[in-house]
N, C-alpha and C positions, 0 to 999 in steps of 0.2 A: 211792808209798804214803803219804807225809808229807802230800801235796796232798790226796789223795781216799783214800775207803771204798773198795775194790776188792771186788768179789765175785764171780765165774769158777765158770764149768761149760766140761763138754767138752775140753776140754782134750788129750785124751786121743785127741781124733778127728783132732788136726795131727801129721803124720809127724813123726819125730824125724829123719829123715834124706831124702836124695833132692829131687828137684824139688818144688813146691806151690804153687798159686795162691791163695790165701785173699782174700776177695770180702766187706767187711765193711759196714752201713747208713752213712749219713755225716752226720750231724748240727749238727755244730762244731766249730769247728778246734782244741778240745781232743781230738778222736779220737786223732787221730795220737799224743798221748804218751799216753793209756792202754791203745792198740791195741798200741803198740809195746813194753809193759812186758809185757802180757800176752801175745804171742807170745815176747815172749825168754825170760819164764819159762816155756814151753810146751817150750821147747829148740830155738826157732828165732831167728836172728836174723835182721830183720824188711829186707827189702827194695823201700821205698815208691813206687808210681809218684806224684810231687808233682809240683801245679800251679808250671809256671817262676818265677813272681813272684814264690816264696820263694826262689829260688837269686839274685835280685837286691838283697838285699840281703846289707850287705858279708861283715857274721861269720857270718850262717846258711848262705850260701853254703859260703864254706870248711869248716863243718861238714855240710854235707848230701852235698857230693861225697866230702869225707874218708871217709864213714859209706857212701858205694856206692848213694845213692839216685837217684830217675832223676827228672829232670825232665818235666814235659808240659807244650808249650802248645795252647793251640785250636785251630790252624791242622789239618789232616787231614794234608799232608805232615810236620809236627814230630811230629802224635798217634802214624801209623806209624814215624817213628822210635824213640818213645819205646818200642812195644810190640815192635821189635826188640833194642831194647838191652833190658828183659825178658823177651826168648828168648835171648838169650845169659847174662842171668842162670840162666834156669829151666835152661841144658846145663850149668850150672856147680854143677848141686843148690842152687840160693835158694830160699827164701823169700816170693815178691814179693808183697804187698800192691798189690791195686788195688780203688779204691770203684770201684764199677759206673758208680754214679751222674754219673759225674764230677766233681760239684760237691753240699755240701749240700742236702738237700733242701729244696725248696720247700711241701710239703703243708704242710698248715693245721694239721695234727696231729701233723705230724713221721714220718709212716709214709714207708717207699722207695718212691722215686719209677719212673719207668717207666727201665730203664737204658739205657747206651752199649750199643754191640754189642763193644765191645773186649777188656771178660771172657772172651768166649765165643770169638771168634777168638784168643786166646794159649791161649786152653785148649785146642782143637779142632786149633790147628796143632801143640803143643808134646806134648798128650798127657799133658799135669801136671794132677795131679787138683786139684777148685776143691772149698774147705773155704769154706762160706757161716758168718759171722759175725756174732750180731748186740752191739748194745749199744744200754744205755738209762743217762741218765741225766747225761750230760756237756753236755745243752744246758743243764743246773743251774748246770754248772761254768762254762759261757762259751756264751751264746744266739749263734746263727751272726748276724752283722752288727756285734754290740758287741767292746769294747775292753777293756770288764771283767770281770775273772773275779772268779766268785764263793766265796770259799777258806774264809770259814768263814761260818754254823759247817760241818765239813768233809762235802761232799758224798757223795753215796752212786754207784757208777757196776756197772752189773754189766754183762759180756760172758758171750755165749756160744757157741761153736763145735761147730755142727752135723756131722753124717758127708759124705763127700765124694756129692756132686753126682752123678747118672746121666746121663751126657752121650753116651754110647755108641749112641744113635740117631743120633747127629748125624755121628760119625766121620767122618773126610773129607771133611766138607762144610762147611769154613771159607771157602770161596770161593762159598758158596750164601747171598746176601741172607736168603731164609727160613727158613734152619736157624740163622743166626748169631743170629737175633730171636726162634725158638722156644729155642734154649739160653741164651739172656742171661733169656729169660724164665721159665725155668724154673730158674734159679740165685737168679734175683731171689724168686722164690716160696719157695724155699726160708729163703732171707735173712728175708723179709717174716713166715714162721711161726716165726721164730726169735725176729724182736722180739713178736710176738703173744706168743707163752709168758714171755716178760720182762714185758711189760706185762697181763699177761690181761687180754689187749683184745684186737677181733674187728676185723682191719683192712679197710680200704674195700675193695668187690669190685672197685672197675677202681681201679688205683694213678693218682696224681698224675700230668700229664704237661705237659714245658717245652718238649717238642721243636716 
């Protein structure tokens, strides 16, 4: 709150209690501290899948694992690790925080990109409803690729959380290539008209794509 403007809608849509997948755009690696201040004060406490290459260095490490968050690396055997140590979070009633994206976006104008399938298989195996998330305004605070943040004069950042996802076509069909790609894509849509209504702006009809 000292760093940044905060300003928050929805709120109201993230369970207070029980399992949840919450699926936010990814813009700058100031995300993670105002995603995580806005979940906690939502009445959850925020459990992140991060990229491994923060747990190497010395002191974030001992704080990330301290804090219960989960490593990912790129590799496909580590990624399903990662997404089974957040199903054992999600039977423990977490939290878990994953960008879809897996990495900042790359688009020219900051809209979400085309995502992982990974959302949608922990969602479709686990049964834990996906609360889409968006937020605008922390590429302000730190542009993805720089080293410096910009603190004053003090930025403005708003989030907001949408109602949870209809993923109920898809049921049981986390082991289906095409179902995993139609529900990441229809969570990601969701996501995408959440930053629309933040930005009232009209995003591109076919999303960014890196794959």
């Amino acid at each position: 709150h000292v760093l940044v403007r905060n300003k928050w809608g929805g709120q109201e849509n993230i369970p207070k209690t029980g399992p949840v997948i919450i699926a936010p755009n990814h813009m700058s690696y100031a995300d993670w501290g105002t995603d995580a201040l806005f979940f906690y004060e939502s009445g959850r406490y925020p459990t992140f899948l991060i990229k491994a290459s923060a747990f190497k260095v010395p002191v974030l490490r001992k704080l990330l694992y301290g804090c219960g968050q989960i490593p990912v690396n790129r590799g496909a055997a580590d990624a399903a690790l990662a997404l089974k140590q957040a199903e054992q979070a999600l039977k423990e009633n977490a939290a878990v925080i994953i960008y879809p994206e897996g990495t900042a976006t790359r688009d020219p104008d900051l809209w979400p990109m085309v995502a992982k399938t990974g959302v949608a298989r922990l969602a479709l195996t686990t049964g834990a409803p996906v609360i889409p998330v968006a937020r605008w305004g922390t590429q302000d605070v730190l542009p993805y690729g720089s080293k410096k943040a910009k603190l004053w004069p003090r930025q403005t950042v708003r989030t907001v959380a949408g109602k949870p996802v209809d993923l109920s076509q898809w049921a049981g069909k986390q082991t289906s290539a095409r179902a995993l790609r139609a529900a990441t894509d229809a969570i990601m849509s969701e996501v995408t008209a959440l930053v629309a209504s933040l930005r009232d702006a009209e995003p591109p009809a076919v999303p960014f794509d890196i794959s």
